[in-house]
TIKE-932410 format. One record per residue (C-alpha): x, y, z. Coordinates in steps of 0.25 Angstrom, whole numbers, plus 5000, padded with zeros to 4 digits. Example, Ala and Ser with C-alpha at 12.3 -4.5 7.8 and 13.67 -1.06 7.14 Angstrom:
{X 5049&Y 4982&Z 5031}
{X 5055&Y 4996&Z 5029}
***
This chain:
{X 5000&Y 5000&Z 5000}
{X 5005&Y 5013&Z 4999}
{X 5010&Y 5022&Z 5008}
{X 5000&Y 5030&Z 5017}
{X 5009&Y 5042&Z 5015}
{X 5005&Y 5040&Z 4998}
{X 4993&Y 5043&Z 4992}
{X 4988&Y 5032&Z 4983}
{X 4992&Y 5029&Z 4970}
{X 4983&Y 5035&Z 4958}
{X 4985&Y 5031&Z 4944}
{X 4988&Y 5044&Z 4934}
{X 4991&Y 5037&Z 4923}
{X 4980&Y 5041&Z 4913}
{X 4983&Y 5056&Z 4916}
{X 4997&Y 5056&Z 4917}
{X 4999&Y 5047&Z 4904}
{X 4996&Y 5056&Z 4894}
{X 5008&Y 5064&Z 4899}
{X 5019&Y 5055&Z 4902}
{X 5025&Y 5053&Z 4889}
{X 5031&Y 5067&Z 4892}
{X 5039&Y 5061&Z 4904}
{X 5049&Y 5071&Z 4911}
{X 5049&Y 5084&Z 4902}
{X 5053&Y 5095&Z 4909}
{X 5048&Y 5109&Z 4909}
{X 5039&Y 5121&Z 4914}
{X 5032&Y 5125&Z 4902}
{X 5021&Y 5114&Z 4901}
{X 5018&Y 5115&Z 4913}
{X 5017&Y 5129&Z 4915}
{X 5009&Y 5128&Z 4901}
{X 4997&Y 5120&Z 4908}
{X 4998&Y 5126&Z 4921}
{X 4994&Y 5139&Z 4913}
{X 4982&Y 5132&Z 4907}
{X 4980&Y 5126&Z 4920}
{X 4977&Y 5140&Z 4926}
{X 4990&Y 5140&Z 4934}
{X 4988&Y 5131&Z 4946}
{X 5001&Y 5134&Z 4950}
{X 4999&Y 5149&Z 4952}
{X 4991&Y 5147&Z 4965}
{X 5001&Y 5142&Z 4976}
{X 5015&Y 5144&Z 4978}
{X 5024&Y 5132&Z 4979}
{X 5040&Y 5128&Z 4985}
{X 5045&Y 5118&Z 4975}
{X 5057&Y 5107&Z 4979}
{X 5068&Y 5102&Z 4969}
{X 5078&Y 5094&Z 4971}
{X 5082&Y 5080&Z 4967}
{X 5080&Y 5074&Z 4981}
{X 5071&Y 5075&Z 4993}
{X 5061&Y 5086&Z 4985}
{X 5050&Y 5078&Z 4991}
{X 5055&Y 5078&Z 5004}
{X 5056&Y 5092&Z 5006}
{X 5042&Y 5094&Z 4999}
{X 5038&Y 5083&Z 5009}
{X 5043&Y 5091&Z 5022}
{X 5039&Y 5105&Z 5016}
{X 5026&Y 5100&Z 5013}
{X 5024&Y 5094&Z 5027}
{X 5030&Y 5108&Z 5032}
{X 5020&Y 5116&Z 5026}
{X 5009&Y 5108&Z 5030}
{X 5013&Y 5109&Z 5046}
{X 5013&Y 5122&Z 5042}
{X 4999&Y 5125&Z 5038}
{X 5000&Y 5125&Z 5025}
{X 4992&Y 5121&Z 5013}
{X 5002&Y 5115&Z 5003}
{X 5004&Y 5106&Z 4992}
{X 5016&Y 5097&Z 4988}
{X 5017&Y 5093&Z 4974}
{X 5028&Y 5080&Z 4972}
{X 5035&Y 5070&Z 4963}
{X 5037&Y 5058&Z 4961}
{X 5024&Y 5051&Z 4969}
{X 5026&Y 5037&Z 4975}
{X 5015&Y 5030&Z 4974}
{X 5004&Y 5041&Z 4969}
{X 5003&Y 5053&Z 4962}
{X 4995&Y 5058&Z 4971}
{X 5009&Y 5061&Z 4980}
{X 5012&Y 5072&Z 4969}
{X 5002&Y 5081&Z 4975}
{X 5000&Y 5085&Z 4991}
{X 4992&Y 5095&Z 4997}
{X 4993&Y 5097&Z 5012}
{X 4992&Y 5082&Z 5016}
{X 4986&Y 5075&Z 5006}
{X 4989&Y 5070&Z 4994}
{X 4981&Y 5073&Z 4980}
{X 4971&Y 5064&Z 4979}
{X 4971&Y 5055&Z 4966}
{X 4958&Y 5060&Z 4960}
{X 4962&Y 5074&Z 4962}
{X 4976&Y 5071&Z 4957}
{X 4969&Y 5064&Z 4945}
{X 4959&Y 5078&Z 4943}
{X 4970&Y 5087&Z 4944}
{X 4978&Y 5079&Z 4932}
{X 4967&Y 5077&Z 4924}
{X 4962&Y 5092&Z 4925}
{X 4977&Y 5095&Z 4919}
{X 4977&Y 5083&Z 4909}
{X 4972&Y 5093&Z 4897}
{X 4983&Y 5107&Z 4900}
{X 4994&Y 5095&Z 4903}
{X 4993&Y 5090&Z 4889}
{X 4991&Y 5104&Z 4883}
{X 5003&Y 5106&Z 4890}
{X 5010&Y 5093&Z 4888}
{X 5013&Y 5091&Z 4902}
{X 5021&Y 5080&Z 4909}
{X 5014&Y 5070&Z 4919}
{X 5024&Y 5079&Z 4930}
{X 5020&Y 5093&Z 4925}
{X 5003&Y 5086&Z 4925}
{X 5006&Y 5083&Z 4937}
{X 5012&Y 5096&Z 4943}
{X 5001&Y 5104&Z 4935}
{X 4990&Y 5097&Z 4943}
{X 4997&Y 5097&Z 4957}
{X 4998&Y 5114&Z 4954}
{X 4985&Y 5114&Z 4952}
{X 4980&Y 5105&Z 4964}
{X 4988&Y 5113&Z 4972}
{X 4982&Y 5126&Z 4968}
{X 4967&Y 5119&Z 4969}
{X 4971&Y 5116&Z 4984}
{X 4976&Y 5129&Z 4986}
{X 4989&Y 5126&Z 4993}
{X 4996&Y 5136&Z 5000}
{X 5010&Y 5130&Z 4993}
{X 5013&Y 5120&Z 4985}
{X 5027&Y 5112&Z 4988}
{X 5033&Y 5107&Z 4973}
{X 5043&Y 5097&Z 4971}
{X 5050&Y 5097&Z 4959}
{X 5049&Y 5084&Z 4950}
{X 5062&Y 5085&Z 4942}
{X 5072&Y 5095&Z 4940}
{X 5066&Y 5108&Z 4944}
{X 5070&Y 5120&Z 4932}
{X 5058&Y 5111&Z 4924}
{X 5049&Y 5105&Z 4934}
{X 5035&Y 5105&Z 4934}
{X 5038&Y 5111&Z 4949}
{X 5043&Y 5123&Z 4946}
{X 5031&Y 5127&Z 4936}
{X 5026&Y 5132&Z 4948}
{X 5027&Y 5148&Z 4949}
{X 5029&Y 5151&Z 4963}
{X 5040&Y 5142&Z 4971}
{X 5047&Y 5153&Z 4980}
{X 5054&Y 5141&Z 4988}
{X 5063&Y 5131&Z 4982}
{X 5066&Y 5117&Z 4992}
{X 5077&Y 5109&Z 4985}
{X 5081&Y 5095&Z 4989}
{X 5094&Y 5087&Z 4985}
{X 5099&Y 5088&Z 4972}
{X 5104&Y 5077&Z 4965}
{X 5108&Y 5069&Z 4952}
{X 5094&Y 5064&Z 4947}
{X 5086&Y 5066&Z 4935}
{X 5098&Y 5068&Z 4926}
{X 5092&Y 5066&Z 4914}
{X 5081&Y 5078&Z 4916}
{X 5090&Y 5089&Z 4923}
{X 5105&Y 5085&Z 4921}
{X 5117&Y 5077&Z 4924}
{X 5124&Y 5084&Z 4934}
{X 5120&Y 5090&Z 4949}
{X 5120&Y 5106&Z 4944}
{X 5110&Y 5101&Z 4932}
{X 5101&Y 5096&Z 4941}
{X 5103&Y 5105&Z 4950}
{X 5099&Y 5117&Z 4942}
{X 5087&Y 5112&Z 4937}
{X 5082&Y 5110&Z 4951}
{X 5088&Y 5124&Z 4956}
{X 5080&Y 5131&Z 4945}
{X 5066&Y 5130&Z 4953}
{X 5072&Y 5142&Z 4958}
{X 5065&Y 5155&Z 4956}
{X 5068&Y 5170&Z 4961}
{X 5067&Y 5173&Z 4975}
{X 5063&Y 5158&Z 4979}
{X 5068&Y 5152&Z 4991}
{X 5075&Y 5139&Z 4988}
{X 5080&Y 5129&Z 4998}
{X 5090&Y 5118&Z 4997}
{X 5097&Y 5108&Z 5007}
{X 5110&Y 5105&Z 5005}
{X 5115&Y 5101&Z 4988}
{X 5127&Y 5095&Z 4981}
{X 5135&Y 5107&Z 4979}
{X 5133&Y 5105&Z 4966}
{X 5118&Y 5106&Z 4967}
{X 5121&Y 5117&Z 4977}
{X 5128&Y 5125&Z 4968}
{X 5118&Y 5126&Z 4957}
{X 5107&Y 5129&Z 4967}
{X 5114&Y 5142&Z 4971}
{X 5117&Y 5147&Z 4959}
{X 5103&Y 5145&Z 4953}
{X 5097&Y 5153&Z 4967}
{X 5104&Y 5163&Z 4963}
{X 5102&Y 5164&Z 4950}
{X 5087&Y 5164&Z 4952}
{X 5086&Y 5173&Z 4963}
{X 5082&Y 5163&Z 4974}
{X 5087&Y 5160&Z 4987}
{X 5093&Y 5147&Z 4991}
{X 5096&Y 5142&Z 5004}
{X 5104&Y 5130&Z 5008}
{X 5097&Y 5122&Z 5021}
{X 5104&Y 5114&Z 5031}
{X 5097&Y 5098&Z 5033}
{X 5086&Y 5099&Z 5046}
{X 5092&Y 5095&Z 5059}
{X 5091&Y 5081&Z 5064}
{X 5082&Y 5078&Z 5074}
{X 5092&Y 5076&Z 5082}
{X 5097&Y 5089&Z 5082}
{X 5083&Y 5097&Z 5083}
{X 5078&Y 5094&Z 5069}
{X 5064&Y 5091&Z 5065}
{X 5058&Y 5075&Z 5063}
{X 5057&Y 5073&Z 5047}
{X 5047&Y 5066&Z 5044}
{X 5054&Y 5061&Z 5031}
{X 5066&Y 5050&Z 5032}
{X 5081&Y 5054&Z 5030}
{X 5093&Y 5064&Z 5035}
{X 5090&Y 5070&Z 5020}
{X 5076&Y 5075&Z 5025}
{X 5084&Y 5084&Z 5034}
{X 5088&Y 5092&Z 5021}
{X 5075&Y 5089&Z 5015}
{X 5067&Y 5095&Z 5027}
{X 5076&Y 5108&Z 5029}
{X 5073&Y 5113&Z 5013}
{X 5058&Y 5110&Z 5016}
{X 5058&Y 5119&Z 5030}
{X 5065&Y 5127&Z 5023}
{X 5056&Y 5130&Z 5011}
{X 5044&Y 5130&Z 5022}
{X 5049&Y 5142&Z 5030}
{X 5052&Y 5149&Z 5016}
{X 5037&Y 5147&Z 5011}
{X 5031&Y 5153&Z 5023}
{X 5043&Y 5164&Z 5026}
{X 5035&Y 5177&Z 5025}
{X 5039&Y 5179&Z 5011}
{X 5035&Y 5164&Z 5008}
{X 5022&Y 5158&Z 5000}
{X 5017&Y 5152&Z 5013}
{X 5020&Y 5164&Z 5022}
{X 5013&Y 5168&Z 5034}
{X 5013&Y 5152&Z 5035}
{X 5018&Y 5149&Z 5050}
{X 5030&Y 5138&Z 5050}
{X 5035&Y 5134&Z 5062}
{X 5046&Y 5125&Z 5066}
{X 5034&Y 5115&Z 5071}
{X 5028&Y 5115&Z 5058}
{X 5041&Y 5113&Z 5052}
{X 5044&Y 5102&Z 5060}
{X 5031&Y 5095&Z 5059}
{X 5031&Y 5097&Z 5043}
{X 5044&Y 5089&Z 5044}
{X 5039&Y 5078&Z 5052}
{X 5026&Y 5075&Z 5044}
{X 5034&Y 5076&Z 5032}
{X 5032&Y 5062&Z 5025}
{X 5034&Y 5058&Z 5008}
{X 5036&Y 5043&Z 5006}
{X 5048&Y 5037&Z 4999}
{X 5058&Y 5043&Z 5007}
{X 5066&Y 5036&Z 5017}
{X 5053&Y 5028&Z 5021}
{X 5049&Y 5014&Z 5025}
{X 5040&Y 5005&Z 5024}
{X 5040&Y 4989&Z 5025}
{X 5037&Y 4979&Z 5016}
{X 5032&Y 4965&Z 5021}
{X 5037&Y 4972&Z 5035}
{X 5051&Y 4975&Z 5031}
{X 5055&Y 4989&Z 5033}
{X 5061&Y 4996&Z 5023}
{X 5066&Y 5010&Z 5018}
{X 5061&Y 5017&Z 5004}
{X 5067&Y 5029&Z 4998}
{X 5067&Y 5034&Z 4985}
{X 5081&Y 5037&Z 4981}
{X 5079&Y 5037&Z 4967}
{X 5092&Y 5046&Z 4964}
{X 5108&Y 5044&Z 4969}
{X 5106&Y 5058&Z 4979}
{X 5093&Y 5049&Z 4986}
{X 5099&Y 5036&Z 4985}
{X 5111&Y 5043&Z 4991}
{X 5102&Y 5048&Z 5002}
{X 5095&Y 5035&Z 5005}
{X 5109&Y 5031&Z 5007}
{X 5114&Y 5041&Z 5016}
{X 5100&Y 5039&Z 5025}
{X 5102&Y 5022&Z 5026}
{X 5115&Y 5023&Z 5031}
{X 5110&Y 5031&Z 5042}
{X 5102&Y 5018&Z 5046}
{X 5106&Y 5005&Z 5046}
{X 5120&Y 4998&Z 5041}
{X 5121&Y 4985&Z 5033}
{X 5114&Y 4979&Z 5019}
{X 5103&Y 4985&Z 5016}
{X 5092&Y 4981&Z 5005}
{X 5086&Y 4988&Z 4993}
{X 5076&Y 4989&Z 4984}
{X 5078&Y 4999&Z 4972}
{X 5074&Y 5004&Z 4961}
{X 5079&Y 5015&Z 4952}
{X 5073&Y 5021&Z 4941}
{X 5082&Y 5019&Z 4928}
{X 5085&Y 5035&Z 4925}
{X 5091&Y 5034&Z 4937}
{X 5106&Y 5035&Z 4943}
{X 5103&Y 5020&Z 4948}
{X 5117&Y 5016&Z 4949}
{X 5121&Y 5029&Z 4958}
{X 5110&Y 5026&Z 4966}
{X 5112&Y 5012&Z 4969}
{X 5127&Y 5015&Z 4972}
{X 5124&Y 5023&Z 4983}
{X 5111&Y 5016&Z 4988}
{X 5118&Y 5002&Z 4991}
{X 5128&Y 4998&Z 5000}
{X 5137&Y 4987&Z 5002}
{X 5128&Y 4974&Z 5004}
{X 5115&Y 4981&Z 5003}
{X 5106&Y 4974&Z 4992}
{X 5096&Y 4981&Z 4983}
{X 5084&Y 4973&Z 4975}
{X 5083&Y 4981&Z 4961}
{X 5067&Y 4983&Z 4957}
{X 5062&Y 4992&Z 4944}
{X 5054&Y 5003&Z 4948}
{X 5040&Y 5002&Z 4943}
{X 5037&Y 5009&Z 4930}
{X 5051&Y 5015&Z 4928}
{X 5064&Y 5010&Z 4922}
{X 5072&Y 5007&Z 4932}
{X 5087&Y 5001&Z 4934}
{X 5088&Y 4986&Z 4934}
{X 5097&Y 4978&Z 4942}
{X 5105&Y 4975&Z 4930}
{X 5107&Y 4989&Z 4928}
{X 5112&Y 4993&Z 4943}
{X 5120&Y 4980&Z 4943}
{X 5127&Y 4985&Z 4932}
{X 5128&Y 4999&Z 4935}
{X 5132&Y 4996&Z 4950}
{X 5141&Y 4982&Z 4948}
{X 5147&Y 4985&Z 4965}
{X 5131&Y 4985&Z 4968}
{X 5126&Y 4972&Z 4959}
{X 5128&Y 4962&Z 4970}
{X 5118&Y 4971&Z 4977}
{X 5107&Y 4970&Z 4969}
{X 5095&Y 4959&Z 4968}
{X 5085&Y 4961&Z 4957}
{X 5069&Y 4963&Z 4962}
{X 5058&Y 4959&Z 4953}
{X 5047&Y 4966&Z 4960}
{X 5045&Y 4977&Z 4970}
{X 5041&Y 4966&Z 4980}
{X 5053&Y 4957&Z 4978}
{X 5061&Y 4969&Z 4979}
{X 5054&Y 4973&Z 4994}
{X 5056&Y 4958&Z 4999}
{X 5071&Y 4960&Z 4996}
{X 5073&Y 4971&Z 5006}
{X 5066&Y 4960&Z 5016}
{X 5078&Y 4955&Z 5022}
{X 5083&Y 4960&Z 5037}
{X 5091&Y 4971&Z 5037}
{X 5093&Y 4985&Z 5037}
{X 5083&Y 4994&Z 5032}
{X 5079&Y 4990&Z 5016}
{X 5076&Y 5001&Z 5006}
{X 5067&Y 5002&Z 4993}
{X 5074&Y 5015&Z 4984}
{X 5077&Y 5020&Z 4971}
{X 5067&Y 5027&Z 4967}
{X 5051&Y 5034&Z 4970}
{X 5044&Y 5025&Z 4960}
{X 5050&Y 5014&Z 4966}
{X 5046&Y 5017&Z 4980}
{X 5032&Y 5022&Z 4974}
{X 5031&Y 5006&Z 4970}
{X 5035&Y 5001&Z 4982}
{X 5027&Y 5008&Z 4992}
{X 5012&Y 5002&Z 4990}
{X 5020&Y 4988&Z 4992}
{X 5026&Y 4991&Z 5006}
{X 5018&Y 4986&Z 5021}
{X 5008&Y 4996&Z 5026}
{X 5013&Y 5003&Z 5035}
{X 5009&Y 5004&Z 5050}
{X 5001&Y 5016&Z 5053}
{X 5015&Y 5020&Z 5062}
{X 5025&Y 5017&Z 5052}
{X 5021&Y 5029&Z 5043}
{X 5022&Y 5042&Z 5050}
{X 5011&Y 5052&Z 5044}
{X 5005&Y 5041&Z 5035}
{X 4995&Y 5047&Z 5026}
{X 5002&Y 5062&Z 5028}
{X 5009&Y 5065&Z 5013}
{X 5017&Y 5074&Z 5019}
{X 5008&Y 5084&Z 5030}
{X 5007&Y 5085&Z 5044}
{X 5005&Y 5076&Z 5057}
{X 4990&Y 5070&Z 5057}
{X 4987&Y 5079&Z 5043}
{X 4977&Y 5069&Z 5035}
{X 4983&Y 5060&Z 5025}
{X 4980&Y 5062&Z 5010}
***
């Protein structure tokens, strides 16, 4: 079953179809065509937008949670869903409901093909204008790829900038090296905005900087949130990374309700900004579930900076031969990922992701020879769960969204006390679920 934190799953198919041969085709002009014809939806709220390559959804996540603890009415708009499309789209603490979902898609199914709009820009189009129907107070946008050309950044009025990690992914859309990638995301700056950023390669660092400055916005660097040991606030996501994540979202909150903000004459306090953090939750991160009673760990990691990550965060747990299942998405640095995912004597079952090319055994064999001897093929999602049943420490399912978006509705139910704020997308403590 899925998770109680997801909405259901609701098939889109026979309204996204007639779109999908476009594929990723990055660009502002479509969309701002049929957003025109659509009577500019995207006028009637102001928004904070998050780029980056890693931990976007996070800081959409805490900020979200933030401003809901802080009274406010707000919507969150994210990519990619897990299990339902219907995780694209929160207001306040619910998710869209499918029949609304579907409306909204089929009321812009005539200005998308005038326009000849991607299923991504469709998509955006009808969150701007369920947003504006709801009347939020602000709507929190995370980019979907890049950041110069996303569908994001159609939006007119995003006067604070959040930005997470950024890191090598996506090359064959915005560039082979860490500046190319990093200027496409720098440039959802606009003049006078506020941008935030937790620490950067310096490369990436670099980049950022000068595109501040070049556009007339301010940019300030932010130090990781303390640890609870040392006065910080509780997290209600997994992972010392979340430190970073949680101080750009604190940050972009006390910016949008500054007297000069969107959101000002909003009160924010330190105990709403503490409880925003806590009652932050987003699936997929650093989470675990069981299946057929065995605990395990599932993270996305579905690019060398995460898998790096997810790294980093298990050797703070438990030393010895740990088990895997993975799947990685065949446009990506699989090799690289599997080189830094896998220690000495860990194995890892190999499983396609459904419904996308994916690497095969073979091909990491081949591409990893120190690591073949680690690796065990997996005919099925199940067969590759019952692998990771063994005693030890703590198993992990990675590699990529999609795969864990298979994986979930396969996992034990959990016990009512196993999943803290179950049914919350994201609000507050006892807010009703979606």
């Amino acid at each position: 079953m899925p998770s109680p934190l997801l909405p259901p799953p609701v098939d889109l198919g026979d309204l996204l179809q007639p779109f999908a041969r476009r594929g990723v085709d990055l660009g502002l002009e479509r969309l701002a065509g049929a957003l025109a014809e659509g009577d500019h939806p995207e006028r009637r709220f102001a928004a904070a937008q998050v780029a980056g390559t890693n931990g976007k959804g996070s800081i959409c996540t805490f900020l979200h949670a933030i401003l809901r603890a802080a009274g406010v009415h707000v919507g969150t708009y994210r990519s990619p869903h897990l299990v339902s499309w219907c995780e694209r789209i929160q207001v306040d603490d619910a998710w869209i409901p499918p029949a609304s979902l579907r409306d909204d898609l089929a009321r812009w199914q005539p200005i998308g093909r005038r326009h000849r709009l991607t299923p991504f820009e469709l998509i955006t189009a009808a969150a701007f204008d369920h947003f504006a129907r709801e009347r939020v107070d602000l709507a929190v946008l995370e980019v979907g790829l890049g950041g110069r050309l996303d569908a994001t950044t159609a939006h007119p009025h995003r006067p604070v900038i959040g930005f997470g990690t950024i890191g090598l992914d996506h090359r064959e859309h915005l560039g082979d090296t860490l500046a190319a990638i990093a200027a496409e995301k720098a440039a959802v700056m606009g003049p006078g905005c506020r941008a935030f950023s937790a620490a950067q390669e310096p490369e990436a660092r670099r980049v950022l900087e000068a595109e501040a400055r070049q556009r007339g916005a301010s940019l300030q660097w932010l130090e990781p949130l303390p640890a609870v040991a040392d006065g910080g606030p509780h997290l209600g996501l997994a992972g010392e990374l979340q430190r970073h994540n949680g101080a750009v979202a604190v940050a972009m909150a006390r910016a949008l309700t500054a007297p000069d903000g969107p959101l000002a004459g909003t009160p924010l306090d330190a105990a709403a900004i503490r409880a925003g953090l806590a009652a932050a939750r987003w699936p997929g991160r650093l989470e675990r579930h069981r299946w057929r009673g065995r605990e395990l760990l599932i993270d996305g990691a579905h690019n060398p900076p995460a898998a790096a990550a997810l790294r980093r965060e298990l050797d703070r747990l438990e030393a010895g031969p740990r088990r895997w299942l993975l799947g990685i998405q065949r446009h990506k640095e699989g090799a690289v990922m599997l080189e830094q995912l896998l220690r000495p004597g860990d194995r890892a079952a190999v499983v396609a992701v459904p419904e996308h090319v994916s690497w095969t055994l073979e091909e990491l064999a081949a591409a990893c020879p120190g690591k073949a001897d680690q690796l065990e093929p997996a005919g099925s999602l199940a067969a590759g769960l019952d692998s990771l049943l063994p005693a030890g420490p703590l198993p992990v399912v990675a590699g990529s969204l999609f795969l864990l978006g298979a994986v979930l509705p396969l996992f034990d139910a959990p016990e009512a006390d196993e999943v803290p704020g179950a049914g919350q997308p994201g609000g507050v403590p006892g807010s009703p679920g979606p």
